[in-house]
N, CA and C atoms as a LAMMPS dump frame, in Angstrom:
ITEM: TIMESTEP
0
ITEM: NUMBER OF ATOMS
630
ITEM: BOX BOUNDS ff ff ff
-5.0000000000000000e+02 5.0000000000000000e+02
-5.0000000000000000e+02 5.0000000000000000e+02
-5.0000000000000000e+02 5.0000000000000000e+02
ITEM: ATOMS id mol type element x y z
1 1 1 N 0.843 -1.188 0
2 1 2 C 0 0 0
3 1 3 C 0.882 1.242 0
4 2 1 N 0.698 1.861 -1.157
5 2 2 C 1.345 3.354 -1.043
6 2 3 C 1.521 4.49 0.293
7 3 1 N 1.85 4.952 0.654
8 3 2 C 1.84 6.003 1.711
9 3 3 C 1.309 7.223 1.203
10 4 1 N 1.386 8.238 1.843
11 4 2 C 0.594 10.096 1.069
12 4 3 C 1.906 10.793 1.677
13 5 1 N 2.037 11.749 1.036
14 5 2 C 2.588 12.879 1.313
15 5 3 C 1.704 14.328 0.893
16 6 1 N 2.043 15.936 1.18
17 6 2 C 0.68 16.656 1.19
18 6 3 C 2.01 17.789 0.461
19 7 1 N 1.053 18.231 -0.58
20 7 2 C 1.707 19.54 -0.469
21 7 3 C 1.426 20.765 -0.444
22 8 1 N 2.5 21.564 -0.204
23 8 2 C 2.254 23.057 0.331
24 8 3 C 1.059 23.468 0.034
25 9 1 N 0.762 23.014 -1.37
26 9 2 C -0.974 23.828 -0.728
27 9 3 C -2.229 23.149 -0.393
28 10 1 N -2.265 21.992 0.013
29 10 2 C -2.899 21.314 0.773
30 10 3 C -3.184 19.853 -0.284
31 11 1 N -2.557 19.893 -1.246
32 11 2 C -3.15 18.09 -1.877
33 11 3 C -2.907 17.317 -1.935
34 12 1 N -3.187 16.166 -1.996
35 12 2 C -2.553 14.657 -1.176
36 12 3 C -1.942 14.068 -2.21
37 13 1 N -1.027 13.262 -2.2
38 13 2 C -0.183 12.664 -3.125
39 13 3 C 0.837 10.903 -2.495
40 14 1 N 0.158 10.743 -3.554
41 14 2 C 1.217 9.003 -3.277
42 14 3 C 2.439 8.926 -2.766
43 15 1 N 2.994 8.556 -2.042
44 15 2 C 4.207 8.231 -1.849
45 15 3 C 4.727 6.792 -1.712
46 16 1 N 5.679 6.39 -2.424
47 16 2 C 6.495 5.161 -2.819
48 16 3 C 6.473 4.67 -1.243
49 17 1 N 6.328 3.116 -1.154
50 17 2 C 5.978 2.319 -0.005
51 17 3 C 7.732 2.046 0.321
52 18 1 N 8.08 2.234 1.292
53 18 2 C 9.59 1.65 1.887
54 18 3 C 10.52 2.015 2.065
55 19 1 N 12.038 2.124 2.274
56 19 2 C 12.837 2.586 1.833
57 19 3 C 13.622 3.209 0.701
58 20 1 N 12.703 2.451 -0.326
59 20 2 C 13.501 2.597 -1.593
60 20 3 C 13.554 4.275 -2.346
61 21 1 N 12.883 4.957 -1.776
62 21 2 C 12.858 6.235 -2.497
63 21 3 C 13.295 7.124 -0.871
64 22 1 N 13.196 8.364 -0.993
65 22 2 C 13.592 9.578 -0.084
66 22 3 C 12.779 10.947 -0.225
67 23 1 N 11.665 11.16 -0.444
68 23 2 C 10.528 11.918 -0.847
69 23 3 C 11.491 13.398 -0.129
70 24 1 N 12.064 14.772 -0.854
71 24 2 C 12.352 15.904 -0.707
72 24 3 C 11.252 15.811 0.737
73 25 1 N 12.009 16.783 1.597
74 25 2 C 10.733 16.861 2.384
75 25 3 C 9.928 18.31 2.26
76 26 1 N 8.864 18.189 2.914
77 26 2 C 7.618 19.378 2.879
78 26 3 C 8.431 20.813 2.926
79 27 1 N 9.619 20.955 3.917
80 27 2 C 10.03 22.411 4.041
81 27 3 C 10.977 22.725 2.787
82 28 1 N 11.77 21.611 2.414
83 28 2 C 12.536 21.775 1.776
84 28 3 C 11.831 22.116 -0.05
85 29 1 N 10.645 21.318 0.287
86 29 2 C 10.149 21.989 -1.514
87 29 3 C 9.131 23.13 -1.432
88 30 1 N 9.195 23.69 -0.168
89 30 2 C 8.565 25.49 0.154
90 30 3 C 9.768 26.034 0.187
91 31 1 N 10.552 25.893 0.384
92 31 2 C 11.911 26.509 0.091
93 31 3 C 12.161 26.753 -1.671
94 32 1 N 12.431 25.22 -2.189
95 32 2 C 12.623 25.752 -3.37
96 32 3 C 11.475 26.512 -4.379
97 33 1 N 10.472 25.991 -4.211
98 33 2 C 9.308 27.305 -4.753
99 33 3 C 10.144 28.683 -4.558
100 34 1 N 9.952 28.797 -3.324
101 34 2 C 9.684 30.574 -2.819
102 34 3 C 11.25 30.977 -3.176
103 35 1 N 12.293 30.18 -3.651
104 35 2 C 13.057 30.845 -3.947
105 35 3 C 13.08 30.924 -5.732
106 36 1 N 12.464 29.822 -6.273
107 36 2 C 12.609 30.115 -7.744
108 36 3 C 11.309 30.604 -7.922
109 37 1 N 10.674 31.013 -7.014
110 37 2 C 8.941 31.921 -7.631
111 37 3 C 9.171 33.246 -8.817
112 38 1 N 10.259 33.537 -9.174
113 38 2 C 10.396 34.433 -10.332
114 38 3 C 10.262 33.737 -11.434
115 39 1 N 10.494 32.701 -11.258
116 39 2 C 10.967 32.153 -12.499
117 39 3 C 9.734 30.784 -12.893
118 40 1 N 8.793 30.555 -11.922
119 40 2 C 8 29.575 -11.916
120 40 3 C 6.864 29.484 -13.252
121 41 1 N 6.386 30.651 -13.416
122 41 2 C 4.998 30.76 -14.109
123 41 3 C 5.67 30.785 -15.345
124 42 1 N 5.392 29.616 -16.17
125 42 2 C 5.136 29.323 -17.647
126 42 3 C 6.388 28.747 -17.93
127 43 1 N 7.068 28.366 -16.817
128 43 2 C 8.668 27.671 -17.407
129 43 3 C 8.21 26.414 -17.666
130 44 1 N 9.541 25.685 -18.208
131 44 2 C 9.392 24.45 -18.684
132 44 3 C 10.351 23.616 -17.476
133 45 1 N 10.063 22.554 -16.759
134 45 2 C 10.873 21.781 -15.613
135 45 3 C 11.33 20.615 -15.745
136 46 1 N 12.477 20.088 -15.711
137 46 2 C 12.827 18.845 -15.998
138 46 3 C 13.603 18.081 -14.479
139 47 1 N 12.917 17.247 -13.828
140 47 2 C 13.261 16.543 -12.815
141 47 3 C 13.581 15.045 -13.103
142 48 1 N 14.987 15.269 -12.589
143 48 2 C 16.061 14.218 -12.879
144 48 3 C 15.809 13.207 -11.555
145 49 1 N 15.968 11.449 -11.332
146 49 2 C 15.465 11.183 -10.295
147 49 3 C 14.258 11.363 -9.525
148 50 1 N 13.247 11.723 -10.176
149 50 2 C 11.685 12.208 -9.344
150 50 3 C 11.185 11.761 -8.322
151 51 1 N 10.967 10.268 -8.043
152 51 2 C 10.437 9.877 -7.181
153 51 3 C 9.211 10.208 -7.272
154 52 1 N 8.591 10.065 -6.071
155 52 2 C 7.157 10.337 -6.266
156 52 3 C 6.749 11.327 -7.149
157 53 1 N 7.398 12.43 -7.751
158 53 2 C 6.951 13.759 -8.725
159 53 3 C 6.776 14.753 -7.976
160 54 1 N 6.975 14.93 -6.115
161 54 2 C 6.182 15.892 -5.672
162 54 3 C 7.142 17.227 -5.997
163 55 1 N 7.988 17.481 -6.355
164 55 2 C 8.47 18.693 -6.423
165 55 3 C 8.261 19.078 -7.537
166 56 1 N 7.518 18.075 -8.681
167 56 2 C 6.969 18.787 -10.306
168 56 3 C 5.992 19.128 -9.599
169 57 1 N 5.096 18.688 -8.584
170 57 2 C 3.553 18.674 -8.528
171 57 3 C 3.602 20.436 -8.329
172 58 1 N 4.412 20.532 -7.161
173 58 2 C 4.703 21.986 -6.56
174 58 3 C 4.946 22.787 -7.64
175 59 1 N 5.285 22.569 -8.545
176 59 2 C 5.673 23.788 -9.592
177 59 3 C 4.809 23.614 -11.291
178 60 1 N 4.182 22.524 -10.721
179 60 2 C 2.793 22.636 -11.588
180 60 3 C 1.862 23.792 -10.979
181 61 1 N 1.614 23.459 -9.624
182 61 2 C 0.82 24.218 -9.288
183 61 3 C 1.033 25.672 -8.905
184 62 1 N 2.695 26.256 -9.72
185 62 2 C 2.914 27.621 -8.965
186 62 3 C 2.812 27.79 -10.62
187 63 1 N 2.383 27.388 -11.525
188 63 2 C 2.279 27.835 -12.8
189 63 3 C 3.383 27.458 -14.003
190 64 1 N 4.386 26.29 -13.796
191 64 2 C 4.977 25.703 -14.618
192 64 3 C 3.937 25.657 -15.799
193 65 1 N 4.327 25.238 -17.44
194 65 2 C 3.612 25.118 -18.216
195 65 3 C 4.089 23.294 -18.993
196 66 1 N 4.832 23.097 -18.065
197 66 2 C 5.219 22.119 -18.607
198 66 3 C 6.395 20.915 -18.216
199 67 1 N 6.217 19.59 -17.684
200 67 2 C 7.21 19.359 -16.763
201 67 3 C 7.885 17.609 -17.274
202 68 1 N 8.931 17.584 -17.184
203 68 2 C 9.085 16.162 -17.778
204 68 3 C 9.744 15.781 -16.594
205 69 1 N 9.427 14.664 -16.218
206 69 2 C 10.045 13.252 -15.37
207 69 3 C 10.442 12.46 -15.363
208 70 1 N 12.019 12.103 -14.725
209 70 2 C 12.885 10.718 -15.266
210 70 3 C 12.86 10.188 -13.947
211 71 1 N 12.356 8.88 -13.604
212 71 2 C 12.597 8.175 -12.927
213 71 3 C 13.148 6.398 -12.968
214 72 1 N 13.718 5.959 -12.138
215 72 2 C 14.687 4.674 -12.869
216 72 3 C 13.49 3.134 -12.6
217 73 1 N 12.606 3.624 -11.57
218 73 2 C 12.146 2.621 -10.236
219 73 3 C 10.764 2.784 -10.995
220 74 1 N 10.268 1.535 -12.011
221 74 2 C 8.881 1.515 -12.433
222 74 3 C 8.155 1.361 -11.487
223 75 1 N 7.696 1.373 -10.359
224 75 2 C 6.505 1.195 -9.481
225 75 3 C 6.108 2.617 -9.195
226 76 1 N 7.554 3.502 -8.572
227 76 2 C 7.746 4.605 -8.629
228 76 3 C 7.818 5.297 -9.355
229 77 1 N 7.627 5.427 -11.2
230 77 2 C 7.677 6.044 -12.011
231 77 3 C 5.81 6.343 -12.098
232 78 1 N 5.193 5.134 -12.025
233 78 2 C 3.538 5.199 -11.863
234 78 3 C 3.245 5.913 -10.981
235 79 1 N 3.77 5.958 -10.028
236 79 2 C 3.168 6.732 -8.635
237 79 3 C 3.451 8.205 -9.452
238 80 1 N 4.5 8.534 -10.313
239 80 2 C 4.534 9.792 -10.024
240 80 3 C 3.439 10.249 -11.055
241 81 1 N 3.843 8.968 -12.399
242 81 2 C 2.763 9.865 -13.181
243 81 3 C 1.391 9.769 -12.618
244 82 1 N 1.121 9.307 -11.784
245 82 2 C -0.42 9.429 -11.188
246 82 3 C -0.607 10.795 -10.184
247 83 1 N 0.578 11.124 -9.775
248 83 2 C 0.461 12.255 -9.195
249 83 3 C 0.774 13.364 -10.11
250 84 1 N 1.301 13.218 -11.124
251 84 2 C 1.12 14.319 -11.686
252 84 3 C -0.331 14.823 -12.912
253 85 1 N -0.701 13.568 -13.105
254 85 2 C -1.999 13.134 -13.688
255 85 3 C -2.867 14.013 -12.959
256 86 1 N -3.07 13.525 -11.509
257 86 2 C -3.97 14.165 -10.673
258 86 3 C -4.009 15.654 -10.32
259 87 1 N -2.584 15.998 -10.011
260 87 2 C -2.118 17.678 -9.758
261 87 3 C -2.593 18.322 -11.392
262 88 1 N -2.353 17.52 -12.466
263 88 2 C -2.844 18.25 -13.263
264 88 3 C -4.486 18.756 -13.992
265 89 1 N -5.153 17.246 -13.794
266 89 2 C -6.612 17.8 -13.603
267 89 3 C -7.403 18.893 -12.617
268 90 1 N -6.738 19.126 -11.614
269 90 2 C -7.044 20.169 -10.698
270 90 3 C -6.797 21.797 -11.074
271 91 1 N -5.565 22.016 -12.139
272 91 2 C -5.491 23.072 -12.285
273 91 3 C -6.723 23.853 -13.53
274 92 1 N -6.664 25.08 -13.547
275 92 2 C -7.343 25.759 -14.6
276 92 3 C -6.311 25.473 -16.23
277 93 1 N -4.911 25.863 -15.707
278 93 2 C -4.69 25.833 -17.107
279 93 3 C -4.392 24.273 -17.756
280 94 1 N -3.547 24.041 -18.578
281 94 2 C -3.209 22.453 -18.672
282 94 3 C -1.722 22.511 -19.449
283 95 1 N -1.176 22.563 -18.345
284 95 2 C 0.48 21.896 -18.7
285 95 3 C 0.513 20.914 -19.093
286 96 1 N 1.898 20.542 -20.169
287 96 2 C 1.801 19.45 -21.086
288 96 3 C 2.864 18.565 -19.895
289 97 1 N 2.938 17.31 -19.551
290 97 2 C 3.845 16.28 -18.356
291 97 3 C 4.31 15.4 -19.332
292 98 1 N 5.18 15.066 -19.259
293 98 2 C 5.941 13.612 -19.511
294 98 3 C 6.958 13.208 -18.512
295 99 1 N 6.633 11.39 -18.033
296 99 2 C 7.054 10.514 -16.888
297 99 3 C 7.829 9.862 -18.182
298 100 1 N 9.142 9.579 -17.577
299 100 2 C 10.059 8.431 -18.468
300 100 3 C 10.386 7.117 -16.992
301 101 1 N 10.953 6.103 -17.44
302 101 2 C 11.053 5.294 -16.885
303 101 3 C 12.412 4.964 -17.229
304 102 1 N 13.191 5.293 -16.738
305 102 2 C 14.835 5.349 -17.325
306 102 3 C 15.65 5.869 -16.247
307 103 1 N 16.815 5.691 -16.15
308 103 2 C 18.057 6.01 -15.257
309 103 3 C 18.206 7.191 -16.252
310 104 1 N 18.639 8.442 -15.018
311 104 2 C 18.61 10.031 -15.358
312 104 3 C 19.975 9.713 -16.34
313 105 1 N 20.901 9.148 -16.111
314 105 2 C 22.187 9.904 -16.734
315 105 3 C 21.898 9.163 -18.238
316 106 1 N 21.547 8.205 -18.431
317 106 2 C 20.872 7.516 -19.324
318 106 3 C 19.971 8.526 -20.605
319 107 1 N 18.901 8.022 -20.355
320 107 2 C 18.21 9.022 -20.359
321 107 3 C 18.578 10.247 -21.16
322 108 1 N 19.661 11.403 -20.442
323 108 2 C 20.289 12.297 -20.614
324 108 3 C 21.073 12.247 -21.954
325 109 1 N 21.904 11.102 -21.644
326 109 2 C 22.958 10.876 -23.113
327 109 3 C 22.382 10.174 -24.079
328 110 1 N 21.086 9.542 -24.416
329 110 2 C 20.569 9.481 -25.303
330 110 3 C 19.765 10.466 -26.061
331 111 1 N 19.132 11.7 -25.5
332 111 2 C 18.183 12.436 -25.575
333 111 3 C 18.986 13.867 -25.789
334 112 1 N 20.672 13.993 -25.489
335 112 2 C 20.578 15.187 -24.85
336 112 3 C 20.677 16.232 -26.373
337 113 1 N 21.105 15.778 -27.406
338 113 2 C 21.408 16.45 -28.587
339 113 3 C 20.098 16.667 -28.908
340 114 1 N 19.88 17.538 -29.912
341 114 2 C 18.095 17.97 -30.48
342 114 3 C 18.529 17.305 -31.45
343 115 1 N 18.843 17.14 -32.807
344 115 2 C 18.615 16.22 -33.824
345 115 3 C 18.786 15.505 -33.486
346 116 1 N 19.446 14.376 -32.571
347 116 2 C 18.794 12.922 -32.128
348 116 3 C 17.848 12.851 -31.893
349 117 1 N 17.015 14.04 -31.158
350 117 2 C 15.862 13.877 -30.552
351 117 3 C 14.543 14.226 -31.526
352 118 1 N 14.582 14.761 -32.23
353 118 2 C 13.907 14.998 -33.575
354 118 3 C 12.994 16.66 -32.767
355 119 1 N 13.447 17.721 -31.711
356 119 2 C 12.898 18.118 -31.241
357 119 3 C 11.418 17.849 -30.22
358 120 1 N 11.375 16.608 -30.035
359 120 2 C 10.844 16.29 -29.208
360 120 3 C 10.63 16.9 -27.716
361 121 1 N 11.672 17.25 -27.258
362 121 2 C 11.629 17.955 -25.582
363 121 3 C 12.163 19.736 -26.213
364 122 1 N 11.708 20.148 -25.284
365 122 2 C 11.628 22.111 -25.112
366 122 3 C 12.776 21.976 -24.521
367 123 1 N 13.357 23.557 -24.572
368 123 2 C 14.572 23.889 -24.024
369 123 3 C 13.872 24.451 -22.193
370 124 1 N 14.67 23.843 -21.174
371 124 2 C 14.256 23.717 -19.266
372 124 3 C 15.074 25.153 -19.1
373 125 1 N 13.849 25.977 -18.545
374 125 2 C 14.131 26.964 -17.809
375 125 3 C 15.087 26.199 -16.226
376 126 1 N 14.203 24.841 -15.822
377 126 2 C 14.553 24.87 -14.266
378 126 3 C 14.822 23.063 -14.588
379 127 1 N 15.871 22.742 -13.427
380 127 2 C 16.499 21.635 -13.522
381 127 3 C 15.975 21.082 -12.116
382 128 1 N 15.571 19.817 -11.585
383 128 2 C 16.106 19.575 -10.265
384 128 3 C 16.413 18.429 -10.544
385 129 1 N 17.831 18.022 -9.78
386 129 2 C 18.315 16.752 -9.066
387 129 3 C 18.533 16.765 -8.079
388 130 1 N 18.324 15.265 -7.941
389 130 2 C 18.13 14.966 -6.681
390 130 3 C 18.286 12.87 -7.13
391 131 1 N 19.607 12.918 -7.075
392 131 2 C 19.937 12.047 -7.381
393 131 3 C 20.015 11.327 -5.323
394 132 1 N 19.865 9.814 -5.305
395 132 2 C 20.151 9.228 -4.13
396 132 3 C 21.229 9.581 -3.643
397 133 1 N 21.026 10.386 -2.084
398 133 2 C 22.422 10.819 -1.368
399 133 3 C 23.885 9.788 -1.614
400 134 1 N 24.88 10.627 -1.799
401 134 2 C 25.839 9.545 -1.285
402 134 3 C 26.481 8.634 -3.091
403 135 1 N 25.483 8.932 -4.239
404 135 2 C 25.406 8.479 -4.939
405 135 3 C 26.885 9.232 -6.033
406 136 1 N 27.129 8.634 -7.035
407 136 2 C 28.124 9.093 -7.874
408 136 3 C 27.605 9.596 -9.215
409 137 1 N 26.101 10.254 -9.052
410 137 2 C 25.655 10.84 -9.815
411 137 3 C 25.988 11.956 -10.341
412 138 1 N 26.214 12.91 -9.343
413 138 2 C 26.136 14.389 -9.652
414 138 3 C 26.746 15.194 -10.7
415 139 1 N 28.099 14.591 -10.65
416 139 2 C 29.159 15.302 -11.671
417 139 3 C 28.41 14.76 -13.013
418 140 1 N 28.286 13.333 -12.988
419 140 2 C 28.071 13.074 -14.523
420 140 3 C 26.814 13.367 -15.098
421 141 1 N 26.095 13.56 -14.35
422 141 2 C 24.59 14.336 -14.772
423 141 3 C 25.125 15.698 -15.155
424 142 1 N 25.446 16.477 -14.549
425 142 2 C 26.275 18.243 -14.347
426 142 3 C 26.962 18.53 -15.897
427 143 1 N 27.484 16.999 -16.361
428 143 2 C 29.022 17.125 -17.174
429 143 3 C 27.529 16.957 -18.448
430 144 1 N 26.936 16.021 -18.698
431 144 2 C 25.811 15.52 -19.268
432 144 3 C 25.165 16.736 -20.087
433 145 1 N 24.919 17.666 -18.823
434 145 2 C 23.565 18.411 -18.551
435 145 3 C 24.727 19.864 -19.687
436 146 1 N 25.715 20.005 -19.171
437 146 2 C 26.781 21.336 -19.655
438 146 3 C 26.876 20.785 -21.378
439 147 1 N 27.083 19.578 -21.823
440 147 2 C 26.7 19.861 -23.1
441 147 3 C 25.714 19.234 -23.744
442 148 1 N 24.808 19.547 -23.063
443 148 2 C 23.405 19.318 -23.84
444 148 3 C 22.691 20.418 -24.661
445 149 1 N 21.507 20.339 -25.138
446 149 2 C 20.75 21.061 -26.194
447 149 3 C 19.54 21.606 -25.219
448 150 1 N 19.563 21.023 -23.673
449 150 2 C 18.301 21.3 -23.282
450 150 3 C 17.685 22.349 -22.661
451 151 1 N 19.246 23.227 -22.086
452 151 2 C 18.799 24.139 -21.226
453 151 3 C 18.622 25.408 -22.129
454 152 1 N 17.911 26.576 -21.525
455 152 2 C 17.62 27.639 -22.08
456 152 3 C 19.215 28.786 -21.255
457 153 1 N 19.058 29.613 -22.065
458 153 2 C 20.313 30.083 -21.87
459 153 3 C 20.105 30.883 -19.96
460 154 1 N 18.923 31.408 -19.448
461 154 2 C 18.877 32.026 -18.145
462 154 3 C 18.33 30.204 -17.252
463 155 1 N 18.834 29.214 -17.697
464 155 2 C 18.242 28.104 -16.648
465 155 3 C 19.253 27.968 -15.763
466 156 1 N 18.113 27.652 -14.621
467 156 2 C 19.274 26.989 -13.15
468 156 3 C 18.769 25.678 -12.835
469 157 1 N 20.097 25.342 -12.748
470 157 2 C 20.022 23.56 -12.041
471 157 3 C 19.856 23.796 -10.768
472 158 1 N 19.089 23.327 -10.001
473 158 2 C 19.131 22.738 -8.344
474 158 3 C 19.542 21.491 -7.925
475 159 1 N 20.34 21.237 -7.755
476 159 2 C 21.134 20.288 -6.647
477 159 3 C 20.398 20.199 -5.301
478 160 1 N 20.16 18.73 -5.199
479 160 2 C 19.707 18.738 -3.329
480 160 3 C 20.712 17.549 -3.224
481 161 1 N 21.409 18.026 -2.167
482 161 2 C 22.777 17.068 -1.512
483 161 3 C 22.417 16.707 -0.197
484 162 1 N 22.713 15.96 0.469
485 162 2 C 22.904 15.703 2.124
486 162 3 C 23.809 16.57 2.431
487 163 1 N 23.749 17.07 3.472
488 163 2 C 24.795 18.324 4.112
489 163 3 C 25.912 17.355 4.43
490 164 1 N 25.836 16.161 4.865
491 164 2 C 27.27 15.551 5.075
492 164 3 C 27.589 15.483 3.581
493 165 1 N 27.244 15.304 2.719
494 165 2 C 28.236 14.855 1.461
495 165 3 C 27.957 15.856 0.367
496 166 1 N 27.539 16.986 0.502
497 166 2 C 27.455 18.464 -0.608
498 166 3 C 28.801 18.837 -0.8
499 167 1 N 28.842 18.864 -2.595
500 167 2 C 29.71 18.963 -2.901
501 167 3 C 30.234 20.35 -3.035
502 168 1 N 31.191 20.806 -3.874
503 168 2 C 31.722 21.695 -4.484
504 168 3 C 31.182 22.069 -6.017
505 169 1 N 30.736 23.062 -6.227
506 169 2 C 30.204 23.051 -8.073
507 169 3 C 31.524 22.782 -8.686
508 170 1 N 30.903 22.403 -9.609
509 170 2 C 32.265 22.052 -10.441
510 170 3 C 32.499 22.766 -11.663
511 171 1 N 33.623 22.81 -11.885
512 171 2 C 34.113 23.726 -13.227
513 171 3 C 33.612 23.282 -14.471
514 172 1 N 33.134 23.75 -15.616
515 172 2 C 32.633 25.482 -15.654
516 172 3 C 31.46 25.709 -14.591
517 173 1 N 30.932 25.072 -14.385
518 173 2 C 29.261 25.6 -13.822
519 173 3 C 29.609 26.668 -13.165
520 174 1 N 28.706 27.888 -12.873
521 174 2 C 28.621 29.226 -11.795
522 174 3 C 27.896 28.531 -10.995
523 175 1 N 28.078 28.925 -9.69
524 175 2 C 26.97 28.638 -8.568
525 175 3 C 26.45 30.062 -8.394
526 176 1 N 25.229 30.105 -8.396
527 176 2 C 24.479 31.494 -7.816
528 176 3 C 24.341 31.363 -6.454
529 177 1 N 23.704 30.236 -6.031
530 177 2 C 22.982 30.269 -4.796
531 177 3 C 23.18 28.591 -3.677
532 178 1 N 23.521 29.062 -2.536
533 178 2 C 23.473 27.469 -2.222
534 178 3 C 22.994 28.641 -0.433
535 179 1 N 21.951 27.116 0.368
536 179 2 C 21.065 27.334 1.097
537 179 3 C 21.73 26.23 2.173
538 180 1 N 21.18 25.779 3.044
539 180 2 C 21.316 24.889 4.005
540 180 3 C 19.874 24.87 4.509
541 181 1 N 19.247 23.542 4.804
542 181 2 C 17.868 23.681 5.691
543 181 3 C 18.291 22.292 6.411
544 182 1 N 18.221 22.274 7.452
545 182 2 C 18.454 20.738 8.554
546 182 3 C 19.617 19.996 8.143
547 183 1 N 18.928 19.241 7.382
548 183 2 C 20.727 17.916 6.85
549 183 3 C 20.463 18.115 4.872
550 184 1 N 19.938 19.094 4.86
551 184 2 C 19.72 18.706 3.082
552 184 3 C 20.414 20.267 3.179
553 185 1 N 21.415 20.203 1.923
554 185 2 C 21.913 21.426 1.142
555 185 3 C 21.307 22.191 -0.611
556 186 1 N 20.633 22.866 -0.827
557 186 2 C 20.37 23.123 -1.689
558 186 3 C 21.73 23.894 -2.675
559 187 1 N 21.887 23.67 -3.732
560 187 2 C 23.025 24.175 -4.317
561 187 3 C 22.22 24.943 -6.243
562 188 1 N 22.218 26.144 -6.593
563 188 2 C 21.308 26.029 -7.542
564 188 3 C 22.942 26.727 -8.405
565 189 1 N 22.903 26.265 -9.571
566 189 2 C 24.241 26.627 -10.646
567 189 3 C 23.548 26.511 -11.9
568 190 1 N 23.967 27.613 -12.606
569 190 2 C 24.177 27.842 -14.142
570 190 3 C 25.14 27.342 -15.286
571 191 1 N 25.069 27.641 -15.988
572 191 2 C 26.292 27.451 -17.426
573 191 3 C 26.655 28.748 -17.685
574 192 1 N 27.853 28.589 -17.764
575 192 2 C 28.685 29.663 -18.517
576 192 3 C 28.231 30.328 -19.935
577 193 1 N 28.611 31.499 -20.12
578 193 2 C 28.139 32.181 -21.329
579 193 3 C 28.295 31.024 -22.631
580 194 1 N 29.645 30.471 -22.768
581 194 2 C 29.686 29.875 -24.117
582 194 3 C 29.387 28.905 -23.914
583 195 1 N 28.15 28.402 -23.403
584 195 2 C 27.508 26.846 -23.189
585 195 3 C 25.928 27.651 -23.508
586 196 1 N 25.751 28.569 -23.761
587 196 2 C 23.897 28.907 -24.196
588 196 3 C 23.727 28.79 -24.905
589 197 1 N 22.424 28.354 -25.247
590 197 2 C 21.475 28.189 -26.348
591 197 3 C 20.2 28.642 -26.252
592 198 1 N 19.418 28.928 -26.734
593 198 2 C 17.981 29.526 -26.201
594 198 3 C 16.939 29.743 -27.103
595 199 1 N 17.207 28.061 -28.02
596 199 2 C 15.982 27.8 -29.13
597 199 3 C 15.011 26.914 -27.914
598 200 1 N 13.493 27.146 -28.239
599 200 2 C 13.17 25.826 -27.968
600 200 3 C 12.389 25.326 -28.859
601 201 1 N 11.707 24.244 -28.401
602 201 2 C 11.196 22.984 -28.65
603 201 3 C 9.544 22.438 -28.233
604 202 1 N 9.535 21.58 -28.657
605 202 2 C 7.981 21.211 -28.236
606 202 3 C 7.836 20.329 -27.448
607 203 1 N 7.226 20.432 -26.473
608 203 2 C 7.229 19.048 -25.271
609 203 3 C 6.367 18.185 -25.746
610 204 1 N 6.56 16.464 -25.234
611 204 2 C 6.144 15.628 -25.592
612 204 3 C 4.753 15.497 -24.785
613 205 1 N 3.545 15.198 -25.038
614 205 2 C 2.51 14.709 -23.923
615 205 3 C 2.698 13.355 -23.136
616 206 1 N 1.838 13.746 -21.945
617 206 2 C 2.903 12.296 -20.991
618 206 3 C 2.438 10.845 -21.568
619 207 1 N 3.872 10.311 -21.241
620 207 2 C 4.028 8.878 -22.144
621 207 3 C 3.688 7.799 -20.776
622 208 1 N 3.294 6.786 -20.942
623 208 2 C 3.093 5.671 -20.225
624 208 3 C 4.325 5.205 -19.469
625 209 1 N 4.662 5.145 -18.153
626 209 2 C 5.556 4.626 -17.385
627 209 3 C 5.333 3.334 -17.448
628 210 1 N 6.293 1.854 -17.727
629 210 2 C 6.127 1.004 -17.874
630 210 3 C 7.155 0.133 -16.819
């Protein structure tokens, strides 16, 4: 049986049964809202590692227009697209979602060029990872993500690290902003001038998690 988790503005949502996932917690995704709320209404969001989806759900509902989801864990890839299914019938407008069922770095290096991709995915105002603490994700998602086709030239990545193991940004990336809340570190970084691009693209409608 699934568990619930609630968010900030009061709606209930699935959460993955066990250990196997780490659901962002409640303060920590009112944090990242209220700090990317400039940038929320009508961006495009791409969450690397999702888990349950609740931090797309949150930025569906602050006016994202559009949000894609990579998750590796098919039980957990359903949960999310059901939560984002649901967060999205509730709103007035209708953001376009797509749930993948794939390992992020994966994923990434198949997809990350636009003529491989036939323009399929939009260029991401907003990034989050949130790869499993402790994990040897970060850089190669980061390295992945720096020459890809996907970001728009003003996008920020968010990093959520464990405060014991938050790293250092790594070269080229800029760091703008890094936070601390309890044991989680927020870290949010850009690309350098000669890494922009700022065509976009058309998002896919959400595909079946399998």
């Amino acid at each position: 049986m699934s568990a619930f988790l609630r968010l900030s503005g009061g709606r209930k949502l699935k959460s993955p049964p066990g250990m196997g996932t780490r659901p962002t917690t409640a303060r920590v995704r009112e944090a990242v809202m209220n700090l990317l709320a400039h940038k929320l209404e009508g961006s495009y969001w791409l969450d690397l590692c999702s888990g349950s989806g609740a931090i797309c759900c949150e930025a569906l509902e602050r006016g994202a227009k559009g949000v894609v989801a990579v998750e590796r864990d098919s039980r957990t890839a359903k949960i999310c697209k059901s939560n984002l299914a649901e967060t999205k019938s509730g709103l007035d407008a209708v953001p376009e979602i797509s749930v993948f069922c794939d390992e992020a770095l994966r994923w990434l290096n198949r997809n990350k060029k636009e003529g491989d991709r036939s323009q399929k995915y939009p260029k991401f105002d907003l990034v989050y990872l949130d790869p499993p603490y402790g994990s040897k994700l970060y850089l190669p998602i980061l390295k992945a993500l720096l020459t890809s086709e996907f970001l728009k030239s003003k996008a920020l990545v968010v990093c959520e690290y464990s405060a014991d193991n938050a790293m250092d940004t790594p070269s080229p990336w800029i760091e703008e902003d890094r936070r601390k809340y309890g044991s989680t570190v927020l870290v949010m970084v850009s690309r350098p001038v000669n890494c922009l691009d700022d065509t976009d693209s058309r998002l896919p409608q959400i595909n079946q998690a399998k």
